[in-house]
N, C-alpha and C positions, 0 to 999 in steps of 0.2 A: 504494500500500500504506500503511497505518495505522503510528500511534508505540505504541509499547507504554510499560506504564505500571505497574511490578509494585509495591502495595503492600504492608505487613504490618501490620496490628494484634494490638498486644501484651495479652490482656486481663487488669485486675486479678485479685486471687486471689478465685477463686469466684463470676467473672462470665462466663466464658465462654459460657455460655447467652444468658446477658440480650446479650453481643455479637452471638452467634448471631442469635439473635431481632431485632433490632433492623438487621441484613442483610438478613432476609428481609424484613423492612418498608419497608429502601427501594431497594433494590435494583430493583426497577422501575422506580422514577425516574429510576435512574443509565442505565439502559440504554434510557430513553428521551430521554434527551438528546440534541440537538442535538450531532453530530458522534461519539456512543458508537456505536462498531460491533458490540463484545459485552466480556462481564464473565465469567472465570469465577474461581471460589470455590474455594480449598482449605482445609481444616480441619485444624490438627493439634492436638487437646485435650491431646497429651504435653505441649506447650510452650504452650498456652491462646493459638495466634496465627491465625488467621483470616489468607490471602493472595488478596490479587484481583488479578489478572492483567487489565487494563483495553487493549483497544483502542480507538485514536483517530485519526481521522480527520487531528487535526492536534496537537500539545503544545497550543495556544492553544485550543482545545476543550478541553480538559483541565484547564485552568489558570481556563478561563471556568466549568465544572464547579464544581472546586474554591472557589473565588470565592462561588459561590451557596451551596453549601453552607456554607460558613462565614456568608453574610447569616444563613441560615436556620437559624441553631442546631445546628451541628452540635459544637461544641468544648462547648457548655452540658450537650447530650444524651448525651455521650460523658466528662464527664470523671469518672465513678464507674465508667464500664465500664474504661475503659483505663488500664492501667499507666500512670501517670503524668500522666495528661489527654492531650488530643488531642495537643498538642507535644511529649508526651514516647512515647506510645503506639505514634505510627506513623513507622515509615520508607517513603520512597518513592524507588523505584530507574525513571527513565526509560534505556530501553533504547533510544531511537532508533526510527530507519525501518524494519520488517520487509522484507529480501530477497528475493528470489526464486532468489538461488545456491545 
């Protein structure tokens, strides 16, 4: 069974869309990574946070994920959408091994 992997992005004021949008742009990417087993999306435009809910094969999948994205410009492309830039924007809550109990 997969590690779960629950994000949140916070978006600045009046970027929620441009967050939106730019989800939907890469989010094929992410679910085509080496080791993603699936992504799902919650929106909640009351509090402008965007949550993905990331399965993974392994945290080290995850972590090798994350890694690429950050080569690839992800803090550059993100830091006028997110409350605060990428460091300040998103929390990330690993949950560990999914059970079967």
């Amino acid at each position: 069974m997969g590690e779960l992997v629950v994000l949140n992005f916070k978006a600045a004021e009046g970027k929620f869309g441009a967050l939106a949008d730019m989800f939907r742009a890469v989010l094929g990417d992410t679910r085509a990574y080496d080791g993603c087993i699936k992504v799902d999306v919650y929106e909640d435009e009351d509090s402008a946070t965007i949550t993905l809910v990331e399965e993974w094969e392994t945290l080290a999948h995850q972590e090798r994920y994350l890694g690429w994205r950050i080569e690839t410009g992800i803090q550059e492309a993100t830091k006028d959408i997110l409350e605060g830039g990428f460091d300040n924007g998103v929390t990330v809550h690993t949950l560990g091994k999914k059970v079967g109990y």
